[in-house]
N, CA, C and O atoms as CSV, one atom per row, in Angstrom:
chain,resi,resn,atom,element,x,y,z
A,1,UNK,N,N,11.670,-23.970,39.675
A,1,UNK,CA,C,10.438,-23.724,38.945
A,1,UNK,C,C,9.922,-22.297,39.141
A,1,UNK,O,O,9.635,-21.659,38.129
A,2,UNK,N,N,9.729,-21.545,40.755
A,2,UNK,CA,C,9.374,-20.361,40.554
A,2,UNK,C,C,10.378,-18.754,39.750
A,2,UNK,O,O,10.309,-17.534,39.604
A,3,UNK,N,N,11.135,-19.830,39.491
A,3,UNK,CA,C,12.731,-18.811,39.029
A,3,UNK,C,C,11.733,-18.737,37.443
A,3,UNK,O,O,11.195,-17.689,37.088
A,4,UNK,N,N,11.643,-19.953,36.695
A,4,UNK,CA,C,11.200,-20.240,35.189
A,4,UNK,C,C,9.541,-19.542,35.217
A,4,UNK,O,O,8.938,-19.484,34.145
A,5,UNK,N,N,8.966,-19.104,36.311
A,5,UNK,CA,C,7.729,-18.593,35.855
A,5,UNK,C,C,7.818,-17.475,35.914
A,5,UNK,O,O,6.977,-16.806,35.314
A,6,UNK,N,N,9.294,-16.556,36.958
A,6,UNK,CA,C,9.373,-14.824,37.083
A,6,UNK,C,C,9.693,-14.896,35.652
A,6,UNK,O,O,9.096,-14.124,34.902
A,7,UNK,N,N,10.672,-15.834,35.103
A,7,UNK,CA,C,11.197,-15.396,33.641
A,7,UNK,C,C,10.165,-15.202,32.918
A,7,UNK,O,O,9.997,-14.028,32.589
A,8,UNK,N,N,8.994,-16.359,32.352
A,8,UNK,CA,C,8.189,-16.121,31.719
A,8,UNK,C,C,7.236,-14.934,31.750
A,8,UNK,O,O,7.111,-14.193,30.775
A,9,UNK,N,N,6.407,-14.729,33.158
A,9,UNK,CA,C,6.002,-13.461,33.603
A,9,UNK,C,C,6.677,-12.520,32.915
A,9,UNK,O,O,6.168,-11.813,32.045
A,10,UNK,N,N,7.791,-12.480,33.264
A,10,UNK,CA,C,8.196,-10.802,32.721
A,10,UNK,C,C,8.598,-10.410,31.645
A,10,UNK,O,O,8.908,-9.246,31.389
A,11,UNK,N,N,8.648,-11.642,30.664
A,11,UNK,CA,C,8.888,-12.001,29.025
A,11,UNK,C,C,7.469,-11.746,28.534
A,11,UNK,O,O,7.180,-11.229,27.455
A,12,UNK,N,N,6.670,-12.151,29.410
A,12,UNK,CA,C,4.952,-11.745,28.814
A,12,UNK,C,C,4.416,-10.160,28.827
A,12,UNK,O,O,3.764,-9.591,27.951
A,13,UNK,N,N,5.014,-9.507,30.395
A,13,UNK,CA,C,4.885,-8.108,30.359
A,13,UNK,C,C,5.678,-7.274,29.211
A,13,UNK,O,O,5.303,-6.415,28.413
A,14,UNK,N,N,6.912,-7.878,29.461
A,14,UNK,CA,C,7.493,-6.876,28.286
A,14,UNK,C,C,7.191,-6.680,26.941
A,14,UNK,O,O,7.282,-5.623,26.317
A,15,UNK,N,N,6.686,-8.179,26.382
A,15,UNK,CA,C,6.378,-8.499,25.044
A,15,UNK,C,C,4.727,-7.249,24.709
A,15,UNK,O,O,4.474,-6.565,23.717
A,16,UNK,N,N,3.847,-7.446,26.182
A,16,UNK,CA,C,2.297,-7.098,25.772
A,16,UNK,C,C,2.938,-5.228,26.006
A,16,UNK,O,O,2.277,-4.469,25.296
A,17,UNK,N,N,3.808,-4.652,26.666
A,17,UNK,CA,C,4.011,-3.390,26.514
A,17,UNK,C,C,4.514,-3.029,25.319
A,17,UNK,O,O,4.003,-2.173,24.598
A,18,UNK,N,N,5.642,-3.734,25.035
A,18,UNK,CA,C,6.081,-3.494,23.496
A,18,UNK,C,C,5.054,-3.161,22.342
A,18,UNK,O,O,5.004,-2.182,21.598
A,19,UNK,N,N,4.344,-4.153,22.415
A,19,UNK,CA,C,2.443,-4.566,21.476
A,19,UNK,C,C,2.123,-2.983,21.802
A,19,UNK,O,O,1.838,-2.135,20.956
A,20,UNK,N,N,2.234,-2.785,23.191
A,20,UNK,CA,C,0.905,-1.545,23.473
A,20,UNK,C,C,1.756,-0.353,22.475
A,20,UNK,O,O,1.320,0.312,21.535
A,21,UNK,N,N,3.200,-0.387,23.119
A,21,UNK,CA,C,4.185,1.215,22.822
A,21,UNK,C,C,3.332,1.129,20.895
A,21,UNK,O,O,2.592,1.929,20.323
A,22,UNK,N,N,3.907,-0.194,20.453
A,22,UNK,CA,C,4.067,-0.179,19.077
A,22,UNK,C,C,2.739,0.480,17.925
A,22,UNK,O,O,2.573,1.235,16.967
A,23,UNK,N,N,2.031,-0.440,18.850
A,23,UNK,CA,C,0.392,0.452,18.583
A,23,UNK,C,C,-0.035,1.434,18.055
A,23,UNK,O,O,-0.533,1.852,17.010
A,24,UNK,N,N,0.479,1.891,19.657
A,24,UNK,CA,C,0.291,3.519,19.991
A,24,UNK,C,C,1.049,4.415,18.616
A,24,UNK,O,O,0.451,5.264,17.956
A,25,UNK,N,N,2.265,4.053,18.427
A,25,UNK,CA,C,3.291,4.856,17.473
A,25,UNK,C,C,2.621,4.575,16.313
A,25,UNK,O,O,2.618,5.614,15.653
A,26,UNK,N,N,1.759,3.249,15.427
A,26,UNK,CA,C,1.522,3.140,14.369
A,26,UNK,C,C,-0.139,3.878,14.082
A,26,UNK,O,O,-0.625,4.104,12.974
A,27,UNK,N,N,-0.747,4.134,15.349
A,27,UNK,CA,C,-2.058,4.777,15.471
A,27,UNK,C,C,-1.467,6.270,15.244
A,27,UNK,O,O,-1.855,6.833,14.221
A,28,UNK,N,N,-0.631,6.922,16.032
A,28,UNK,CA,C,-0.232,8.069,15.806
A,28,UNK,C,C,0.431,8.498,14.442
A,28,UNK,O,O,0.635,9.586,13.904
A,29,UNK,N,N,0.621,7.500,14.188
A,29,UNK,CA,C,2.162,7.828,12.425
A,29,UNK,C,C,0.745,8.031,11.251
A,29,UNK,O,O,0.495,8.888,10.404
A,30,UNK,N,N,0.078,6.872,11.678
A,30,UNK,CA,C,-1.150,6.573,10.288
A,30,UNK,C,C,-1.711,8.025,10.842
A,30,UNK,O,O,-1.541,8.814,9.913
A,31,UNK,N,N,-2.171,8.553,11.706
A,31,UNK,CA,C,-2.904,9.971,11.857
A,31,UNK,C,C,-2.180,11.196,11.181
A,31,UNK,O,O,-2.694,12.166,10.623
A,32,UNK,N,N,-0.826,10.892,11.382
A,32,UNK,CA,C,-0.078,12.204,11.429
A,32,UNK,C,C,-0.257,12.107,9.302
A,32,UNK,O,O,-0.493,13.125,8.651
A,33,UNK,N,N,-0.066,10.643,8.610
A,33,UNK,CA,C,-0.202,10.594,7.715
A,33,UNK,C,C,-1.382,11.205,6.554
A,33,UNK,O,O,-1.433,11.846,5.505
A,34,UNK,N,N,-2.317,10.472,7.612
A,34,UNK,CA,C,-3.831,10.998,7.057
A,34,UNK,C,C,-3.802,12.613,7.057
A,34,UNK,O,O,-4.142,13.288,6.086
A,35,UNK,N,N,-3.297,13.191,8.419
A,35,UNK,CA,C,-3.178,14.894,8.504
A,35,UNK,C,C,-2.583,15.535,7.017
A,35,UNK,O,O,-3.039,16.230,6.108
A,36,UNK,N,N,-1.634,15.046,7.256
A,36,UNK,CA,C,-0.432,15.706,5.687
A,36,UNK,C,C,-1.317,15.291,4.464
A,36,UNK,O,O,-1.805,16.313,3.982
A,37,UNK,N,N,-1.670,14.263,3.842
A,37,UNK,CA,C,-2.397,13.398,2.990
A,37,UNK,C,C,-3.832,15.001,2.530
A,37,UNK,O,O,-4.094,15.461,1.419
A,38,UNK,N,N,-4.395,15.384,3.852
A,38,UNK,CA,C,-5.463,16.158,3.811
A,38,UNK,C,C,-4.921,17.241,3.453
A,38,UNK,O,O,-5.273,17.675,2.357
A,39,UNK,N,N,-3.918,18.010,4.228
A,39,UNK,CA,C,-3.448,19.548,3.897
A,39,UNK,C,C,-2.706,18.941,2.733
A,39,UNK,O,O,-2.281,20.090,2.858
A,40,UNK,N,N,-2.212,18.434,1.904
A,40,UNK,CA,C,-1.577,18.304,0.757
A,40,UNK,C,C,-3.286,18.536,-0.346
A,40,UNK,O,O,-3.348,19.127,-1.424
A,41,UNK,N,N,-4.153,18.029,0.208
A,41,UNK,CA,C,-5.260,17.728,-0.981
A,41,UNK,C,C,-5.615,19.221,-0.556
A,41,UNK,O,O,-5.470,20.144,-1.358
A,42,UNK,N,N,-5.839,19.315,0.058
A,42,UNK,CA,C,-6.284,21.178,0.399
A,42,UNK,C,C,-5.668,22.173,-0.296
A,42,UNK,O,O,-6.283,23.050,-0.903
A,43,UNK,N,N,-4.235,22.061,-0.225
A,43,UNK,CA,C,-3.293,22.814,-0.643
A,43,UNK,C,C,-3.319,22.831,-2.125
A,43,UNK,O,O,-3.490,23.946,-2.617
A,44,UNK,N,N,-3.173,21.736,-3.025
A,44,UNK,CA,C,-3.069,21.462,-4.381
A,44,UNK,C,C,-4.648,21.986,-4.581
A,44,UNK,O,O,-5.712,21.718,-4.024
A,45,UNK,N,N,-4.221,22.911,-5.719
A,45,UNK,CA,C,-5.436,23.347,-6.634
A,45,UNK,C,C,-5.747,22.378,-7.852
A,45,UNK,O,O,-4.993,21.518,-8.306
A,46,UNK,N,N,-7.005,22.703,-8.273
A,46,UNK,CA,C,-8.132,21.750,-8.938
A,46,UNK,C,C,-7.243,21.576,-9.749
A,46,UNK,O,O,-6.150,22.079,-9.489
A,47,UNK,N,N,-7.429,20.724,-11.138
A,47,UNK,CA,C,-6.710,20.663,-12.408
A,47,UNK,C,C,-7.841,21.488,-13.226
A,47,UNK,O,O,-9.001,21.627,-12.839
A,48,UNK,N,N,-7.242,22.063,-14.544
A,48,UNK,CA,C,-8.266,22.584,-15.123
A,48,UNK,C,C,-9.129,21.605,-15.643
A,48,UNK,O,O,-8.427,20.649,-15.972
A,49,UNK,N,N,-10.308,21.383,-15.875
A,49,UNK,CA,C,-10.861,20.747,-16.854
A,49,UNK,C,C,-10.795,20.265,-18.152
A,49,UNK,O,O,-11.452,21.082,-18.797
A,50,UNK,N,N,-10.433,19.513,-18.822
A,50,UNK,CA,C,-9.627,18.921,-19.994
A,50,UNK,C,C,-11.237,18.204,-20.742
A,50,UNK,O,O,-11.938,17.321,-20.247
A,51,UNK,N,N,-11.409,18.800,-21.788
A,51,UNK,CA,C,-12.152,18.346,-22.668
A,51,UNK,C,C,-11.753,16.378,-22.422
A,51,UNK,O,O,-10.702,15.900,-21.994
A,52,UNK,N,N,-12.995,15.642,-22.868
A,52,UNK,CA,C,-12.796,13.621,-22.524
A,52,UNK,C,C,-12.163,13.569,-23.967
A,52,UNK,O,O,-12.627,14.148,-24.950
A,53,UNK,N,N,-11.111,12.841,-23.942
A,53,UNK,CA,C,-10.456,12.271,-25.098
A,53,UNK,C,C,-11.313,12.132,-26.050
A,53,UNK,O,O,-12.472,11.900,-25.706
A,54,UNK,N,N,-11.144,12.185,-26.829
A,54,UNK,CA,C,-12.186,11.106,-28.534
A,54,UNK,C,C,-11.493,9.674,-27.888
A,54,UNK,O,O,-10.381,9.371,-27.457
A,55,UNK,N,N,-13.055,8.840,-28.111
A,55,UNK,CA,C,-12.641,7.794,-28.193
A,55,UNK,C,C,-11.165,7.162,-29.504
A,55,UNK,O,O,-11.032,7.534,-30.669
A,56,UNK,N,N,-10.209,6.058,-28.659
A,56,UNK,CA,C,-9.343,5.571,-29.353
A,56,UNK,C,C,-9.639,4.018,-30.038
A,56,UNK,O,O,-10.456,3.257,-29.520
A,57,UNK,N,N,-8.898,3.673,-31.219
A,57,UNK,CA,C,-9.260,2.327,-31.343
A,57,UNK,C,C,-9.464,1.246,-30.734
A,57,UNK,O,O,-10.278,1.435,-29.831
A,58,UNK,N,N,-9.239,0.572,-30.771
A,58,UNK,CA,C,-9.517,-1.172,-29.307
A,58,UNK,C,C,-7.988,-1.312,-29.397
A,58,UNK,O,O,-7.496,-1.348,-28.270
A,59,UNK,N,N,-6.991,-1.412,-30.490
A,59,UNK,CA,C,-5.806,-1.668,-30.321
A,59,UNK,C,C,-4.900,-1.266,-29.454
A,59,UNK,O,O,-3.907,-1.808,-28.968
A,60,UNK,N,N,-5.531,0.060,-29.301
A,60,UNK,CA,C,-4.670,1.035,-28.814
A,60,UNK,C,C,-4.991,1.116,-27.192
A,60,UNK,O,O,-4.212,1.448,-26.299
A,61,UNK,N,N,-6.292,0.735,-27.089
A,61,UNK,CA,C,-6.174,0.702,-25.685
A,61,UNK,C,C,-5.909,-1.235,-25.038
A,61,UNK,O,O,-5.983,-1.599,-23.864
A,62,UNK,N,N,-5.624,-2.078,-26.197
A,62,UNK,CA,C,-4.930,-3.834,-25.712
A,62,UNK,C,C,-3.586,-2.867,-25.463
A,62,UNK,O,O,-3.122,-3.206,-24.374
A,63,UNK,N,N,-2.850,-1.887,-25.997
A,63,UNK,CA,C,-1.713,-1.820,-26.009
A,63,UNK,C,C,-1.481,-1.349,-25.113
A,63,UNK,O,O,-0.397,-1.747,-24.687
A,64,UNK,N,N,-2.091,-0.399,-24.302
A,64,UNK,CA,C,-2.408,0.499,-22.773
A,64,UNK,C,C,-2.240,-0.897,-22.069
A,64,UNK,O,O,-1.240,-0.989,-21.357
A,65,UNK,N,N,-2.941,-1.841,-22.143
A,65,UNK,CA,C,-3.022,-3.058,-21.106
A,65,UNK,C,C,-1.532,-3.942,-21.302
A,65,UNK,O,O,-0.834,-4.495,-20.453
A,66,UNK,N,N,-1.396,-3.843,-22.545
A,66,UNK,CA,C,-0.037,-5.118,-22.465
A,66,UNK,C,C,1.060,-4.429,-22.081
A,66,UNK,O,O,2.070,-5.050,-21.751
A,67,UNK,N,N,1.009,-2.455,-22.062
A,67,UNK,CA,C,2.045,-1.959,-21.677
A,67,UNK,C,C,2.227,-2.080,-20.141
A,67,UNK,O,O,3.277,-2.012,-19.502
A,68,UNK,N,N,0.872,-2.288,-19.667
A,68,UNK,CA,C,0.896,-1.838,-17.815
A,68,UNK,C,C,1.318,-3.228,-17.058
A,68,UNK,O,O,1.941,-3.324,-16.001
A,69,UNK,N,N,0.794,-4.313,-17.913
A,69,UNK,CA,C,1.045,-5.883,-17.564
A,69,UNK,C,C,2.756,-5.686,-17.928
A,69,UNK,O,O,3.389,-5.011,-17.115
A,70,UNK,N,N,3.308,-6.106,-18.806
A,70,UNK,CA,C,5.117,-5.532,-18.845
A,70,UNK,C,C,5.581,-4.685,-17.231
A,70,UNK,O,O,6.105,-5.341,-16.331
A,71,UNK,N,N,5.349,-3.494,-17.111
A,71,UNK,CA,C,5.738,-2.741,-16.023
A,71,UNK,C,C,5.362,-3.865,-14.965
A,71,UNK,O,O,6.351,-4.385,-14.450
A,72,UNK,N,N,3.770,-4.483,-14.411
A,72,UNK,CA,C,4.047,-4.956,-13.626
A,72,UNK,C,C,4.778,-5.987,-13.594
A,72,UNK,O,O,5.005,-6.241,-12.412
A,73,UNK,N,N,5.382,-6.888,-14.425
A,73,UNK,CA,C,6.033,-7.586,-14.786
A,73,UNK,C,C,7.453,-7.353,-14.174
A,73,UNK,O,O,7.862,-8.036,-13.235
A,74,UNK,N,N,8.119,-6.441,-14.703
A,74,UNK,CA,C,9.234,-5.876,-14.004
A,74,UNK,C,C,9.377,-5.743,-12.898
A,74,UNK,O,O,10.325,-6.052,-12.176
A,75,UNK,N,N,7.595,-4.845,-12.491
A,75,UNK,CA,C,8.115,-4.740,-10.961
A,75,UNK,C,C,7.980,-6.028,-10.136
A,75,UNK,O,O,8.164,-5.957,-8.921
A,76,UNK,N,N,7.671,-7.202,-10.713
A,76,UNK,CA,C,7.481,-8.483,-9.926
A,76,UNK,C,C,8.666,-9.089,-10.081
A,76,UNK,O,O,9.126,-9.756,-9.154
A,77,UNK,N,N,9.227,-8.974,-11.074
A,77,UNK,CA,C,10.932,-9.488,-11.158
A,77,UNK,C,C,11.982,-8.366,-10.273
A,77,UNK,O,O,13.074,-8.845,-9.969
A,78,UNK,N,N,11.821,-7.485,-10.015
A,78,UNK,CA,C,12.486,-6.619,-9.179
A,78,UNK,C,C,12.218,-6.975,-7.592
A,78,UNK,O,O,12.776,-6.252,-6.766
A,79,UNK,N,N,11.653,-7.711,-7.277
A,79,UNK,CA,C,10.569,-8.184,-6.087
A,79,UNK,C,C,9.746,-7.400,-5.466
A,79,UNK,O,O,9.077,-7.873,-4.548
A,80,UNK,N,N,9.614,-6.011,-5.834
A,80,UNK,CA,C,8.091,-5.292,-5.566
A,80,UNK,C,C,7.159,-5.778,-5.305
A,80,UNK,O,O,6.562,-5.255,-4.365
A,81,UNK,N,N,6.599,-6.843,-5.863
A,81,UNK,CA,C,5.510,-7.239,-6.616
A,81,UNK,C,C,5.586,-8.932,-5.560
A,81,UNK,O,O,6.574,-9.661,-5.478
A,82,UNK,N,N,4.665,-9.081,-5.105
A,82,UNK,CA,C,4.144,-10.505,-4.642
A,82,UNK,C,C,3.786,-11.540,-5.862
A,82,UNK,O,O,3.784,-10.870,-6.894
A,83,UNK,N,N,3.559,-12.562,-6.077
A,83,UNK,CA,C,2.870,-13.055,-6.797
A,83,UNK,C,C,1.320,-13.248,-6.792
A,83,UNK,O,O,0.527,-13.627,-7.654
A,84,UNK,N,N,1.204,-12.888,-5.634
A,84,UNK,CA,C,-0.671,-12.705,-5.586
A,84,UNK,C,C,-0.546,-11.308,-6.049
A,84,UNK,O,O,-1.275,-11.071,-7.011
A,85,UNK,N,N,0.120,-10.385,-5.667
A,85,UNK,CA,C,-0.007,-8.692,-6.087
A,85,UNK,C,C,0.015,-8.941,-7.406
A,85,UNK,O,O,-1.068,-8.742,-7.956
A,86,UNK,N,N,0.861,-9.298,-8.073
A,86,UNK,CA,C,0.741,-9.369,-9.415
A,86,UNK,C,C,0.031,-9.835,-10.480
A,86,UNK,O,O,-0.059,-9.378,-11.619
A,87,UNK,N,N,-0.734,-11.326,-9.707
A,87,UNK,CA,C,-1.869,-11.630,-10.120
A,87,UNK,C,C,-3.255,-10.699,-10.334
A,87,UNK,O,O,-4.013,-10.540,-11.290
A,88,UNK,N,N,-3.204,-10.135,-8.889
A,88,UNK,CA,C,-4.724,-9.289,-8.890
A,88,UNK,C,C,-3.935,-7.966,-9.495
A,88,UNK,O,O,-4.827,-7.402,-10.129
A,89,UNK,N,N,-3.075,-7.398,-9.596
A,89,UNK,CA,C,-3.488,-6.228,-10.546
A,89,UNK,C,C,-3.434,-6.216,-11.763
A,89,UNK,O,O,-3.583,-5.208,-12.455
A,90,UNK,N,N,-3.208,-7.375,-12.177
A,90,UNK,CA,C,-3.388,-8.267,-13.336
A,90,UNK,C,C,-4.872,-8.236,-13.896
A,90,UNK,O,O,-5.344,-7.776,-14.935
A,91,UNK,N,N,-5.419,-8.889,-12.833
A,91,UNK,CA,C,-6.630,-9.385,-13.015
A,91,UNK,C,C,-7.740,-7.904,-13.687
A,91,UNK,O,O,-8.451,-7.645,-14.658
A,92,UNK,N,N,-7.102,-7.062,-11.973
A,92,UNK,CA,C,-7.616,-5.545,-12.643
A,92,UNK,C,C,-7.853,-5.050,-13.932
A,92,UNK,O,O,-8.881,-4.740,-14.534
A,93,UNK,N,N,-6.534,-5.047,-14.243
A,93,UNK,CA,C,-5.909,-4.772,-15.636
A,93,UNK,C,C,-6.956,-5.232,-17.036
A,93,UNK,O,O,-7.414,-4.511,-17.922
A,94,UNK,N,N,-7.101,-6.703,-16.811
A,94,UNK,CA,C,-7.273,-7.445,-18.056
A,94,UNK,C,C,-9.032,-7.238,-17.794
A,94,UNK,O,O,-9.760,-7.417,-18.771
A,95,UNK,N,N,-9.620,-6.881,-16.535
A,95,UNK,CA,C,-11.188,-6.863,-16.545
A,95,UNK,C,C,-11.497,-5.359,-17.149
A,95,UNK,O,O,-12.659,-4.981,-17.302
């Protein structure tokens, strides 16, 4: 029996250091991300200003929607796409 509790013990240490290392690396990666993310937005200059479209017909923008529903479509048959993902950007879509 005290043989089956060193095992467990040290199956518990290793497991909660692993947790800590893993952490640590995904706290540091998401930072290093956010860093680049910022000097990329820094770096890229403004867009010029573009006069707002004229409004388009209603058809034309159902057709904007049934085109983006298709794509996600694909990407849910490609398995990208969850079936809850696909639902809610669905949902997006059609509100």
């Amino acid at each position: 029996m005290p043989g089956l509790l060193r095992g467990v013990a040290r199956t518990a240490a290793i497991a909660g250091t692993a947790t800590a290392v893993s952490n640590r690396v995904s706290r540091r990666q998401a930072g290093r991300w956010a860093q680049q993310d910022a000097q990329r937005a820094y770096e890229q200059p403004a867009p010029p200003a573009q006069p707002a479209p004229a409004a388009a017909p209603a058809a034309s923008d159902m057709d904007v929607k049934i085109e983006q529903i298709k794509e996600l479509a694909a990407l849910k048959e490609q398995g990208v796409l969850s079936d809850a993902e696909f639902e809610a950007q669905k949902a997006r879509i059609l509100a």
